[in-house]
Every structure is written in structure tokens, then in C-alpha cells.
C-alpha positions in Angstrom: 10.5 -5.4 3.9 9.2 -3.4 0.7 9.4 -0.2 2.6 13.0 -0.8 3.9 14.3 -1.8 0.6 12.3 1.0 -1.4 14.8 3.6 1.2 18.0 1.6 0.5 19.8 2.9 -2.1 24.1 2.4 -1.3 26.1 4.2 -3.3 29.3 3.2 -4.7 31.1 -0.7 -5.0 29.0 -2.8 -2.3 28.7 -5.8 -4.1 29.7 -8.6 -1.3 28.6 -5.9 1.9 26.2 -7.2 4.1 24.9 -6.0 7.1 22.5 -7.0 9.9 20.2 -4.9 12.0 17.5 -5.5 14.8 14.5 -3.1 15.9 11.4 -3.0 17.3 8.1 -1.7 16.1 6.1 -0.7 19.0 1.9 -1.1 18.5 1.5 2.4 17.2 4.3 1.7 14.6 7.3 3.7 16.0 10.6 2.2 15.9 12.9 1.8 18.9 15.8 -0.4 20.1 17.4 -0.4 16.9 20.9 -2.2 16.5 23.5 -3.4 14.4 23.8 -7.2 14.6 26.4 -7.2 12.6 28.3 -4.5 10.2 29.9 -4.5 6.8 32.8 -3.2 7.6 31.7 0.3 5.7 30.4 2.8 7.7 28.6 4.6 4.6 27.0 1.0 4.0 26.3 1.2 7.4 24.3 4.5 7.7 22.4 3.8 4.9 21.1 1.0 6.2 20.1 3.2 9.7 18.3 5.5 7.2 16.6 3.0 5.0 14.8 2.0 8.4 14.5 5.4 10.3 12.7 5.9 6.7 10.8 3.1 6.3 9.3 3.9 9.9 6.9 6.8 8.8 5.4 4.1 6.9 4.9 1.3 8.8 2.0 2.0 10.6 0.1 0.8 13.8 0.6 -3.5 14.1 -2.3 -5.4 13.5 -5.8 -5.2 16.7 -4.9 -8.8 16.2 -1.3 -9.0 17.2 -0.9 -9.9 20.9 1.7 -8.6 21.6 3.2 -4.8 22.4 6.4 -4.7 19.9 7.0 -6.5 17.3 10.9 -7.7 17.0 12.6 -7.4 14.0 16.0 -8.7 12.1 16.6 -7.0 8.6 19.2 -8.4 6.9 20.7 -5.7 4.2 22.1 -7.7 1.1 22.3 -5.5 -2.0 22.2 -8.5 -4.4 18.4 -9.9 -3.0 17.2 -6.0 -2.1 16.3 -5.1 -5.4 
């Protein structure tokens, strides 16, 4: 979460934008499948968000010996008011 917010930075009036996206990080810590689950309604918004996760990626690294599984599903919601 601290990585994907550090990489968020919207510009302009996006006060009441939300947006909500899903991904998966795979054991070795790349990111595929990602998604929007829902947009704000502003593409810039928008794209930002793609980045701030595209971003965040490089510094995920590998999941856990002790995580079962092979991916790791993910929903991020981006809401500028708690992402600070």
C-alpha cells in the first residue's frame, strides 16, 4: 500500500474521485492482470492510478517462501483524501 501511494500524486481538483483497480502479483513480484474495477470518471485520474502501480511494481518484490499460493490477488482502492 505504501509503495502505491508514495507513486500517486493526481494533479489538479480530485477531491471526491475515486477509483478502483485489481492486479495480481505473481511469486517473483511482477504484476499482471491489472484492471479497473471501477473508474472516476477522469481519465487523467485514471492513468495515474495505472502508473502509481506499474510503479510501485519495481518495488514489490518476490511474495513471501511462506505464501502458498502462486499470485497474490489484489484490490487497491485510490481515494485521494485517505492516500496521503
Amino acid at each position: 500500500m505504501r509503495q502505491i501511494a508514495l507513486n500517486f500524486n493526481p494533479r489538479g481538483n480530485v477531491g471526491a474521485l475515486r477509483a478502483e483497480v485489481f492486479f495480481m502479483i505473481r511469486r517473483d513480484g511482477t504484476v499482471t492482470g491489472f484492471k479497473f474495477l471501477t473508474r472516476s470518471g477522469m481519465l487523467a485520474f485514471d492513468l495515474e492510478a495505472q502508473g502509481a502501480v506499474e510503479s510501485a511494481a519495481r518495488a514489490f518484490g518476490a511474495l513471501p517462501a511462506g505464501f502458498n499460493d502462486d499470485v497474490l490477488p489484489v484490490i487497491f482502492s485510490f481515494d485521494p483524501s485517505k492516500l496521503k
